[in-house]
C-alpha positions as YAML, in Angstrom:
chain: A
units: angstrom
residues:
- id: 1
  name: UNK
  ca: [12.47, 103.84, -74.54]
- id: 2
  name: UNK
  ca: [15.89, 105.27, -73.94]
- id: 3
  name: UNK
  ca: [18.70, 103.57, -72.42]
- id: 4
  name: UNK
  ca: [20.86, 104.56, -69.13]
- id: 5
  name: UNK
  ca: [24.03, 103.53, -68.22]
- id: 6
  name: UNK
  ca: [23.85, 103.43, -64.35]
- id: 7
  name: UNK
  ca: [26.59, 103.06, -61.50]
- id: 8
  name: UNK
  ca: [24.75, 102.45, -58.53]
- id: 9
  name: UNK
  ca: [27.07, 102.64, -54.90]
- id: 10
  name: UNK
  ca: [24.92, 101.24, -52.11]
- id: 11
  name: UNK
  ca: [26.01, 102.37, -48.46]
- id: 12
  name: UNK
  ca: [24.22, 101.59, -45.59]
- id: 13
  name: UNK
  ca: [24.45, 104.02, -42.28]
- id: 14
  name: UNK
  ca: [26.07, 103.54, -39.62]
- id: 15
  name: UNK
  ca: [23.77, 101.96, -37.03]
- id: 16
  name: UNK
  ca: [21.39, 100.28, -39.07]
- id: 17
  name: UNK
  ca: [20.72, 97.24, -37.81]
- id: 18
  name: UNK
  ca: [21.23, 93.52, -39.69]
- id: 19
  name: UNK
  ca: [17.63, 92.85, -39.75]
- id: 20
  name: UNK
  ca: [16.68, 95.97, -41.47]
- id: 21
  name: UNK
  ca: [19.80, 95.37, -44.11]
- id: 22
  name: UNK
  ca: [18.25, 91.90, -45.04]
- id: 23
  name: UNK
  ca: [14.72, 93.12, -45.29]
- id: 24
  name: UNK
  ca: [15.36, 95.70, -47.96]
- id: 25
  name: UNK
  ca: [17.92, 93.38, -50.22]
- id: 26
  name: UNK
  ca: [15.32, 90.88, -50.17]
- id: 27
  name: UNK
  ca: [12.88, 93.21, -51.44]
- id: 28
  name: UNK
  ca: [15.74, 95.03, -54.00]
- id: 29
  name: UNK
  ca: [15.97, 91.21, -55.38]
- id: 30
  name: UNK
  ca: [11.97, 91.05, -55.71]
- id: 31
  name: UNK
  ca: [12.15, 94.46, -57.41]
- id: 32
  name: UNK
  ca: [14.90, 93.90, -59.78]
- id: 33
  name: UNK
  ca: [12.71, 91.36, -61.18]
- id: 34
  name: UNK
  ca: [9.31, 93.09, -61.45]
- id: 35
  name: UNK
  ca: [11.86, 95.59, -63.20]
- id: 36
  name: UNK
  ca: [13.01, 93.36, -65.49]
- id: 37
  name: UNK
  ca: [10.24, 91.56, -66.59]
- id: 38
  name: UNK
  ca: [9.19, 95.00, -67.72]
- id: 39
  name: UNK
  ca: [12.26, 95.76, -69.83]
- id: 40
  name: UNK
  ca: [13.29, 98.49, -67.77]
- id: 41
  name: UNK
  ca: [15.84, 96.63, -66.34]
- id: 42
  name: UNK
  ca: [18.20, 95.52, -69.01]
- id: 43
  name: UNK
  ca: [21.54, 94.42, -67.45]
- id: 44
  name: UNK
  ca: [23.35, 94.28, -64.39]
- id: 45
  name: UNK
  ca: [26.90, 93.63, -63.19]
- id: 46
  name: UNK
  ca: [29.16, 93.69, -60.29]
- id: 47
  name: UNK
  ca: [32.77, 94.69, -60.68]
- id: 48
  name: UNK
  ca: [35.22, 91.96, -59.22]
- id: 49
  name: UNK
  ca: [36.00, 92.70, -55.83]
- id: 50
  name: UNK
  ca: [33.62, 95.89, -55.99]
- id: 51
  name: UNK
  ca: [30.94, 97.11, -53.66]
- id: 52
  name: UNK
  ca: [28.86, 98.68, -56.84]
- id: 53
  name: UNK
  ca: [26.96, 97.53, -59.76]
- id: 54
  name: UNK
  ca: [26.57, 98.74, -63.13]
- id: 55
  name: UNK
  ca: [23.30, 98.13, -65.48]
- id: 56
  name: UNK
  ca: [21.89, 99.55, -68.47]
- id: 57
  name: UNK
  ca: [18.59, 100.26, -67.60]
- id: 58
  name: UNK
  ca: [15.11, 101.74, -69.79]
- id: 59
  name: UNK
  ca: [12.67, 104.71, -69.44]
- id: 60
  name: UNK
  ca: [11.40, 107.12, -71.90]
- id: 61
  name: UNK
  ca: [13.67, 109.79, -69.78]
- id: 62
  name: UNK
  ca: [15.78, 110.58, -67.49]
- id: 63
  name: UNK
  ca: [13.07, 111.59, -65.66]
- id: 64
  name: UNK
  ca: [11.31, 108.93, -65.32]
- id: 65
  name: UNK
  ca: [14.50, 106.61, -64.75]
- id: 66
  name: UNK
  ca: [14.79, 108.74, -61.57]
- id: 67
  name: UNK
  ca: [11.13, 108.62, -60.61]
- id: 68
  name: UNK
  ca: [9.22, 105.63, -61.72]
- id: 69
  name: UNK
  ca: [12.39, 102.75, -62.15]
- id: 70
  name: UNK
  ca: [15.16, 103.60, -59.91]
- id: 71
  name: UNK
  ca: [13.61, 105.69, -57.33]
- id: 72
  name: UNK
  ca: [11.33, 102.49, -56.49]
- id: 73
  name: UNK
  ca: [14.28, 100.27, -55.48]
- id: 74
  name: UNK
  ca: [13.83, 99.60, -52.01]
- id: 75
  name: UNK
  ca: [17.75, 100.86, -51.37]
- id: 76
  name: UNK
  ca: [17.39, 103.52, -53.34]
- id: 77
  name: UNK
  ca: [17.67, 105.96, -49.59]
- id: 78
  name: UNK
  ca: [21.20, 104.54, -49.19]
- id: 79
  name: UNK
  ca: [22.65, 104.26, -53.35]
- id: 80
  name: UNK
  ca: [24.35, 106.86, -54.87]
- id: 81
  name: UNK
  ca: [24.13, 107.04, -58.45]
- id: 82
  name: UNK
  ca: [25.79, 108.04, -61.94]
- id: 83
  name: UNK
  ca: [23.31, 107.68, -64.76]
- id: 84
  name: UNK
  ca: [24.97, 108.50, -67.90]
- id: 85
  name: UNK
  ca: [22.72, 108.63, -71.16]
- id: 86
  name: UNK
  ca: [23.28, 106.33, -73.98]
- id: 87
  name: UNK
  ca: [22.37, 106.49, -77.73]
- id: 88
  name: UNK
  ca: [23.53, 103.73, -80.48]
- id: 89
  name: UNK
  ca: [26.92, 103.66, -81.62]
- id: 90
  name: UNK
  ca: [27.00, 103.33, -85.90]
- id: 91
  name: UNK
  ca: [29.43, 100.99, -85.40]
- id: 92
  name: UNK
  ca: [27.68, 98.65, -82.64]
- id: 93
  name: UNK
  ca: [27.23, 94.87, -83.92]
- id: 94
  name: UNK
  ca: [24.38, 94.32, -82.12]
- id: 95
  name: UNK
  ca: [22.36, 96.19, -84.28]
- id: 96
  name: UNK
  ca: [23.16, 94.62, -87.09]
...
């Protein structure tokens, strides 16, 4: 599997209403889990004082990232996203 750098900005529209809001975070927190007890969910963080997360997440493409992983998130309507493709540095510690 290949690992994705991903920037994920969530806006909601205008006129959505509260109830709807809470329904799909609490299923985005359900997902994220089912996710990552799959590996394809590696890491996620918030920026301080952001609105937007950033997680290195797993497929065998960026295909599939878009399809099958991200593209199930129940916010997914309302994110915008930068995926940016990683590949091992030589010089990375954790591989060592």
């Amino acid at each position: 599997m290949r690992e994705f750098l991903v920037e994920i900005t969530t806006t909601v529209p205008e006129g959505t209403g509260q109830e709807e809001v809470g329904r799909r975070r609490a299923a985005e927190a359900v997902r994220a889990k089912e996710l990552a007890a799959t590996g394809r969910l590696a890491r996620l963080w918030r920026p301080v004082g952001e609105l937007r997360s950033i997680g290195v997440w797993r497929a065998a493409d960026e295909e599939e990232l878009h399809e099958k992983v991200l593209g199930t998130l129940p916010l997914r309507p309302w994110m915008t996203l930068t995926v940016t493709p990683l590949v091992p540095h030589p010089n990375d510690p954790g591989t060592k």
